[in-house]
C-alpha positions as CSV (number, residue, x, y, z in Angstrom):
1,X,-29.4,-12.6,-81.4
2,X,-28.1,-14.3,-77.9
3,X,-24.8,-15.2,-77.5
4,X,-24.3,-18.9,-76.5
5,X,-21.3,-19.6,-73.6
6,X,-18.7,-20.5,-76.5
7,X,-19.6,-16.6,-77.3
8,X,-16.9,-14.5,-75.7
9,X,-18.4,-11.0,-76.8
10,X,-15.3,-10.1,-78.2
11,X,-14.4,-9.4,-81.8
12,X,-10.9,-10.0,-82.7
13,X,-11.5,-8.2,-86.4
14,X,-12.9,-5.0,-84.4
15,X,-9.8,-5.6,-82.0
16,X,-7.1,-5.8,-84.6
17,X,-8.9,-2.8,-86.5
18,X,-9.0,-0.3,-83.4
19,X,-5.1,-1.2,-82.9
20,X,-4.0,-0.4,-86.7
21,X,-6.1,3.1,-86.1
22,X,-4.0,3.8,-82.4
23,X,-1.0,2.9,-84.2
24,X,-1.6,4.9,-87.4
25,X,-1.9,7.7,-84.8
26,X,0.8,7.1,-83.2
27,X,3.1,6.9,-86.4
28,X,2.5,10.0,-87.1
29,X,4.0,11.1,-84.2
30,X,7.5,9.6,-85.3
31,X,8.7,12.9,-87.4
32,X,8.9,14.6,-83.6
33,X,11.9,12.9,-83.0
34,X,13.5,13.1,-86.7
35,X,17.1,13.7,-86.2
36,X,16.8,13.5,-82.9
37,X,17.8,10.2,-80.6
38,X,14.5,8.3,-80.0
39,X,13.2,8.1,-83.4
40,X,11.1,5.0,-84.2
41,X,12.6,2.2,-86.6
42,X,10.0,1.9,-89.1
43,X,9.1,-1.4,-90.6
44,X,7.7,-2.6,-86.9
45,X,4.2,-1.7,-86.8
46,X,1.9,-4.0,-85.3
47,X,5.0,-5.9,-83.9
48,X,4.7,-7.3,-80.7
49,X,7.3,-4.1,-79.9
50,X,8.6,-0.9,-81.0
51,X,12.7,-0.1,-81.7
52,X,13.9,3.3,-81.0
53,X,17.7,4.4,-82.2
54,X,19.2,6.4,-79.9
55,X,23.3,7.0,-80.1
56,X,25.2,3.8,-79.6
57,X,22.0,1.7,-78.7
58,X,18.6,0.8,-80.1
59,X,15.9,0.4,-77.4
60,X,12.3,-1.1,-77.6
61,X,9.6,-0.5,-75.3
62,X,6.4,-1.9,-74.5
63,X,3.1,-2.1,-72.7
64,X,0.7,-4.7,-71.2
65,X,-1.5,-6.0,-68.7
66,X,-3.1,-8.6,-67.2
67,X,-6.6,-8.2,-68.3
68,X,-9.2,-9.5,-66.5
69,X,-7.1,-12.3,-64.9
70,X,-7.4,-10.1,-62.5
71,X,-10.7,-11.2,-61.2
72,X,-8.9,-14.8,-60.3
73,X,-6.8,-13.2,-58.1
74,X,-10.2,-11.6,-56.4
75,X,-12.2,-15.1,-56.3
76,X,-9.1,-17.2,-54.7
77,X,-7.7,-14.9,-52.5
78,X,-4.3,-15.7,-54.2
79,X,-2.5,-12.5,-55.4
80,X,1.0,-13.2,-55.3
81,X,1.0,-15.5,-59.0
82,X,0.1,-12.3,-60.9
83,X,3.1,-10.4,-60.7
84,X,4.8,-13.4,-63.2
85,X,1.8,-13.0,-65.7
86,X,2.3,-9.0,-65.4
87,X,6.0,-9.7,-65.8
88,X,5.6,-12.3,-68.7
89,X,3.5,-10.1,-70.4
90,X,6.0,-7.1,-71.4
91,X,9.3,-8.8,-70.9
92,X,8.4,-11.4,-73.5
93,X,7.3,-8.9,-75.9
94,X,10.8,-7.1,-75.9
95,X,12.7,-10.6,-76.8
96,X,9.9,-10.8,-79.4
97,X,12.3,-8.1,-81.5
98,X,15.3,-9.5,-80.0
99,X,15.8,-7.6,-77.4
100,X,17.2,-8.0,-74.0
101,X,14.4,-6.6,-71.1
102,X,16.0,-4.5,-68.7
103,X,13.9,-2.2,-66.8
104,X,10.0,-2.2,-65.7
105,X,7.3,0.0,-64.8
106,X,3.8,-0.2,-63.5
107,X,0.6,1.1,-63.4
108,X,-1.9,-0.3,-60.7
109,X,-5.4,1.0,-61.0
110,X,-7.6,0.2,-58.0
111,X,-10.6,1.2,-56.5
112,X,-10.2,1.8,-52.5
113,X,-5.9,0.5,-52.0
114,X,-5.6,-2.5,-49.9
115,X,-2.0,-2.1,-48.4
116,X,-2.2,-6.0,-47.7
117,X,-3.3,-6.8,-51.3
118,X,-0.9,-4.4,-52.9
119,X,2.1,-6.0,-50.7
120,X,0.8,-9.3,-52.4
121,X,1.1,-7.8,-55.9
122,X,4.3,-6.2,-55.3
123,X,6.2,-9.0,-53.9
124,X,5.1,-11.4,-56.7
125,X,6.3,-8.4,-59.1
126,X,9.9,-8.2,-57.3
127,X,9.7,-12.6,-57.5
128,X,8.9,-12.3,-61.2
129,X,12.0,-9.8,-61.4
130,X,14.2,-12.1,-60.2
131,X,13.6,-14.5,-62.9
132,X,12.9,-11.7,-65.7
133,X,16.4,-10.6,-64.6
134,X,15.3,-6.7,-64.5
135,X,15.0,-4.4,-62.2
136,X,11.5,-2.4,-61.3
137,X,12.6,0.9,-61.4
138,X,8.9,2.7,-61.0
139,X,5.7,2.8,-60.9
140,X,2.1,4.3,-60.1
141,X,-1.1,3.6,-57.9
142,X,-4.3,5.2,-58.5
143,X,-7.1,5.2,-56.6
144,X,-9.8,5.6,-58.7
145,X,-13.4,4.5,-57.0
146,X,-16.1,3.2,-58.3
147,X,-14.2,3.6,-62.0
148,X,-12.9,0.8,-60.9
149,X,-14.9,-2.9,-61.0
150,X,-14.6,-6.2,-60.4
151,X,-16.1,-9.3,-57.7
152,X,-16.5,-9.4,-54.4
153,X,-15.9,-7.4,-51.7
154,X,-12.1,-7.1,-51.6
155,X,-10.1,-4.3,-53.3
156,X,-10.5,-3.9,-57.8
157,X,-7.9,-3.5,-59.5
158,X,-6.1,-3.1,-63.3
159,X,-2.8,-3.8,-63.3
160,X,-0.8,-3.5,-66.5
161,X,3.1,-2.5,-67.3
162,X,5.5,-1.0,-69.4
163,X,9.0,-3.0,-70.2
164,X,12.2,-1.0,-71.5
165,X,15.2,-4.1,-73.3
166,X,18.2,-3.2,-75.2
167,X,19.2,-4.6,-78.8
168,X,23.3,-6.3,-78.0
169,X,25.3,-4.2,-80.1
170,X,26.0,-6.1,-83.2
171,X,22.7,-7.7,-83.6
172,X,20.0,-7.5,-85.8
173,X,16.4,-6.9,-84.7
174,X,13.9,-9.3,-85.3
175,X,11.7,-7.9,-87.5
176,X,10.4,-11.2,-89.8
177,X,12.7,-10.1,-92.0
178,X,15.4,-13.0,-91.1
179,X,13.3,-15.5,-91.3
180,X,13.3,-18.0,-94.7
181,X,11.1,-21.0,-96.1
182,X,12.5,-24.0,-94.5
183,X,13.3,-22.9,-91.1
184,X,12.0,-24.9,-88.2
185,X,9.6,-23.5,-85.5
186,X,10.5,-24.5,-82.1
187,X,7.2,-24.7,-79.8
188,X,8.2,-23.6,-76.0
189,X,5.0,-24.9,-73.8
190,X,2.9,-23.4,-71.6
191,X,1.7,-23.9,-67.9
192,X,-1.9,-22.3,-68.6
193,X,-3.9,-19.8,-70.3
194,X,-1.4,-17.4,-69.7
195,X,-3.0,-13.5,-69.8
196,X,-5.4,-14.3,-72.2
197,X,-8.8,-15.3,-73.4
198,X,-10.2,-14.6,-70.0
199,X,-13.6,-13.2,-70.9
200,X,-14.6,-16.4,-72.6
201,X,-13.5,-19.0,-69.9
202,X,-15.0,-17.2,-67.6
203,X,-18.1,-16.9,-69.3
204,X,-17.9,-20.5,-70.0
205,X,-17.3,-21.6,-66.0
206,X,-20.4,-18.8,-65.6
207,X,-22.4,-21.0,-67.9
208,X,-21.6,-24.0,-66.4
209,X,-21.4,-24.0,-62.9
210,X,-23.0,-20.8,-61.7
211,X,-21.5,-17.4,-60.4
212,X,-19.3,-19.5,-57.7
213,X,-17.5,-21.6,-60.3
214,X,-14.1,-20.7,-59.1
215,X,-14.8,-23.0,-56.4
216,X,-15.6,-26.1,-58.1
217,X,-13.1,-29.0,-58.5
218,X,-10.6,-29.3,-61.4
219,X,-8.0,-31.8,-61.5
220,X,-6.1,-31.7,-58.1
221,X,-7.4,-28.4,-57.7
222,X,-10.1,-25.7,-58.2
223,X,-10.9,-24.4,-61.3
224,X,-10.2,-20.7,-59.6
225,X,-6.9,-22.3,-59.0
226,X,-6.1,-24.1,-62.7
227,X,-7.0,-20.9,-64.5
228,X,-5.0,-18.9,-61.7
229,X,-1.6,-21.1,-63.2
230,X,0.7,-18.0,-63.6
231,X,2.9,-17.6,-66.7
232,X,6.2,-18.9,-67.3
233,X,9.1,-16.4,-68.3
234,X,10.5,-17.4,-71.8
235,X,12.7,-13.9,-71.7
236,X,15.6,-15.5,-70.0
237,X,15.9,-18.6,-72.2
238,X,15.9,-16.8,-75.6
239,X,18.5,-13.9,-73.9
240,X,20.8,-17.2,-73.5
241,X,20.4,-18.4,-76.7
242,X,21.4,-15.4,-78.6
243,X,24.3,-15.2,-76.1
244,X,25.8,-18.7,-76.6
245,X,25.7,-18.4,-80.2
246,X,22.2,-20.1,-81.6
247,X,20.6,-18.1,-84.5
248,X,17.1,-17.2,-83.8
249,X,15.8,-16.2,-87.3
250,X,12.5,-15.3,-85.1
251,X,10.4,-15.5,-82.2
252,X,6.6,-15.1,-81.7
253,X,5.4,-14.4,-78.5
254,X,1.5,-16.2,-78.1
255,X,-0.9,-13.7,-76.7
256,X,-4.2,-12.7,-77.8
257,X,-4.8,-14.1,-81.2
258,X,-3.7,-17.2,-80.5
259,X,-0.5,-19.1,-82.5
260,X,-2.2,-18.2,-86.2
261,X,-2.4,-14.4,-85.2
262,X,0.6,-13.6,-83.6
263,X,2.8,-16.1,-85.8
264,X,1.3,-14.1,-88.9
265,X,2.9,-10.7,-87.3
266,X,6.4,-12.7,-87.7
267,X,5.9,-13.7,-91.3
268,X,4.6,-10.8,-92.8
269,X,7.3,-9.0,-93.9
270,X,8.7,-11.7,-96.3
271,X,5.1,-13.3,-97.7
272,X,5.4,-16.8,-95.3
273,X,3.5,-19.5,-94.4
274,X,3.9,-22.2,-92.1
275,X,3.2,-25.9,-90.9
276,X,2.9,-27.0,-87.6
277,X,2.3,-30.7,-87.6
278,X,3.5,-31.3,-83.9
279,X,2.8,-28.6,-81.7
280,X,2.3,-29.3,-77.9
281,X,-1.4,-30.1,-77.7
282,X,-3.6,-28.6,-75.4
283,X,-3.9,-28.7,-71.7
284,X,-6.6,-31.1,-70.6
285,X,-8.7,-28.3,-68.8
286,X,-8.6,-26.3,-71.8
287,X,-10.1,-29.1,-73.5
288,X,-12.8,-29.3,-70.9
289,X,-13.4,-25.3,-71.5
290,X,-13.6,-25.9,-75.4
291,X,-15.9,-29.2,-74.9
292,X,-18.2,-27.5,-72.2
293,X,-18.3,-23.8,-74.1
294,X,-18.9,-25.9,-77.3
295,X,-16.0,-23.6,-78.6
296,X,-15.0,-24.8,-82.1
297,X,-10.7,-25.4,-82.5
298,X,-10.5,-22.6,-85.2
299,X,-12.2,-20.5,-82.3
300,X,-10.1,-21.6,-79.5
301,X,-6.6,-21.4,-81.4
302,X,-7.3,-17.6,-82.1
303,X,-8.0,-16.6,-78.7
304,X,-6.3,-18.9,-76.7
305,X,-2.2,-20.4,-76.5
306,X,-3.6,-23.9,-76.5
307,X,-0.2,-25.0,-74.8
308,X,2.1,-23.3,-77.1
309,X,3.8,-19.9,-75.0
310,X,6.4,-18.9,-77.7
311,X,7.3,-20.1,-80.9
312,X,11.2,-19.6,-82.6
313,X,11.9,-20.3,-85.5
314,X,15.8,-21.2,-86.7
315,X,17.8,-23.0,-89.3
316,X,17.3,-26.6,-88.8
317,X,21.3,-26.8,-87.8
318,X,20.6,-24.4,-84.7
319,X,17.9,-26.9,-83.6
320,X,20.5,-29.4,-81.5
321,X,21.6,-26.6,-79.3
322,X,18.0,-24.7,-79.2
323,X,16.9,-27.9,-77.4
324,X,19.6,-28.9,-75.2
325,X,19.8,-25.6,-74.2
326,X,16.0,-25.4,-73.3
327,X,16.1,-28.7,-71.2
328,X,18.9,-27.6,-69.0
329,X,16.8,-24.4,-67.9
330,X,13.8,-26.9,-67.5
331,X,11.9,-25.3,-70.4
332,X,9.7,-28.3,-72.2
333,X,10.6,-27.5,-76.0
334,X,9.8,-29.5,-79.8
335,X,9.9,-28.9,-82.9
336,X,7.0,-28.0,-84.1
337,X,6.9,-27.6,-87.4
338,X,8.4,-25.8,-90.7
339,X,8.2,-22.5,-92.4
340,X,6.9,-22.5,-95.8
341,X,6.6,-20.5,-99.2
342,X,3.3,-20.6,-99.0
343,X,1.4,-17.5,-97.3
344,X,-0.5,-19.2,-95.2
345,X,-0.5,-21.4,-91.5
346,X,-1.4,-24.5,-91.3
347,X,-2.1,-26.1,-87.8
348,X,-2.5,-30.2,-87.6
349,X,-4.8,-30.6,-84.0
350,X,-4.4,-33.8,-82.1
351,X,-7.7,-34.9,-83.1
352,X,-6.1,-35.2,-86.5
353,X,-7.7,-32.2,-88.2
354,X,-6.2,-29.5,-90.2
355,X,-6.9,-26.0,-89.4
356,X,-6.1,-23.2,-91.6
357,X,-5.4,-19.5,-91.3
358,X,-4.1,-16.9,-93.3
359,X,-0.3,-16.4,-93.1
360,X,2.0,-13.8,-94.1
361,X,0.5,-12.1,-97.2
362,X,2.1,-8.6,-96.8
């Protein structure tokens, strides 16, 4: 059968099963480490990061990349943006399980180096740093050839990273375990697609405008340039919140899967559901991608952020200073909605339909 535009070739049910067989691997490698510092908190699995207890600390790690964003950065010319997606990728991930980033690594896979081009990368990397507030304390380049693919004539490339945070002494991961019916869920917007859902947009600009789509108008700019938006940093704003006191009963970082798929991972542990009546709608060129692709909303909200970054959720008292504090560092924040008894998510569209998804059946 052929696949239509709104087609993205990617199957998020294969996807999420391939993950539970790496990490069911993985867990088994967990008894190395019994009685010794490093051994894995269990209860996290398929969390957006791991928790190791060492003496005196608890550490998570994680990895990430940038996917095939990459190619943007190939058809504009514009490489610098791509170290804040990179960046936003891990660093988000690690406050995710409430944890404070603190050190990076990364990988760049290429296929003949570009000194020029890997400056670029690098110097968006150490910008993206700055407002990470982490240092890059490694990394690798490979040259690997024609391994390597991607358009044009300039250099290919795969970039993705690993993040190191530690849990503040005193605290309690977040695990979905602190979370309870009633709570609200703060939306925290996004600028753009973010790191995700690349292989359908770009099959839907393919569709649409031909194999030079990048250069077609969107809005003041290019579409090469919309979909080239790099990622805002939540990491900073929720590291200040837990320092000045507001209790964060959660925090779901939107990647691939969309709000419904990553908020699930959150209320899992205790059997939750939610409704989310008000969340920030979506951009207006993500619109255009949906109405163009003819990609259906309960499509688009499982691969794509659809304006929404990061979700917390918080006692509805802890809402006040969540907001204020959010405005000061010129993050757009609302509420978006409530946790429920209910297993299951509930997402009200602009359009005034109701989507629905299953929720946190454990």
């Amino acid at each position: 059968m052929s696949q239509g535009p709104g087609d993205s070739g990617l199957d998020l049910n294969r996807q999420d099963r391939a993950s539970a067989v790496a990490y069911e691997w993985a867990q088994r490698t967990f008894a190395n480490r019994k009685g010794r510092a490093g051994l894995p908190i269990l209860g996290t699995g398929g969390f957006f990061a791991n928790l190791m207890d060492f003496p005196g600390t608890v550490i998570s790690m994680t990895s990430d990349g940038i996917g095939t964003k990459a190619e943007l950065a190939e058809r504009t010319g514009i490489y610098r943006t791509l170290g804040f997606d990179l960046m936003a990728m891990v660093v988000d991930d690690l406050v995710a399980v409430g944890c404070e980033p603190v050190n990076v690594t990364n990988i760049l896979d290429v296929d003949t180096v570009d000194p020029s081009v890997v400056d670029e990368l690098m110097h968006g990397l150490h910008e993206a740093a700055a407002v990470a507030r982490v240092a890059v304390v490694g990394g690798e380049i490979a040259e690997l050839g024609d391994r390597i693919g991607g358009w044009g004539d300039g250099m290919h490339f795969n970039w993705c990273a690993t993040a190191i945070g530690i849990l503040p002494a005193g605290r309690s991961p977040l695990d979905g375990r602190l979370v309870a019916a009633g709570d609200a869920v703060v939306a925290l917007r996004s600028d753009g697609f973010r790191s995700n859902g690349f292989s359908l947009v770009r099959r839907v600009m393919a569709a649409t405008f031909g194999a030079d789509w990048h250069r077609e108008p969107c809005e003041a700019s290019t579409w090469g340039g919309v979909l080239l938006t790099p990622s805002r940093i939540y990491a900073p704003l929720v590291v200040d919140l837990a320092t000045e006191g507001v209790a964060i009963s959660g925090v779901v970082h939107v990647t691939g899967g969309g709000v419904p798929g990553n908020l699930a991972r959150l209320l899992r542990p205790n059997g939750l559901g939610a409704d989310l009546g008000t969340l920030f709608p979506p951009h207006s060129f993500m619109r255009e991608v949906m109405q163009r692709g003819g990609v259906p909303p309960e499509q688009a909200y499982r691969l794509w952020n659809m304006g929404n970054g990061m979700l917390l959720t918080m006692p509805p008292g802890q809402v006040g200073p969540c907001l204020a504090a959010a405005e000061a560092r010129g993050y757009p924040a609302r509420v978006a909605g409530t946790i429920t008894p209910d297993p299951a998510i509930v997402l009200h569209t602009e359009d005034g339909s109701e989507l629905a998804f299953p929720g946190g059946r454990r």
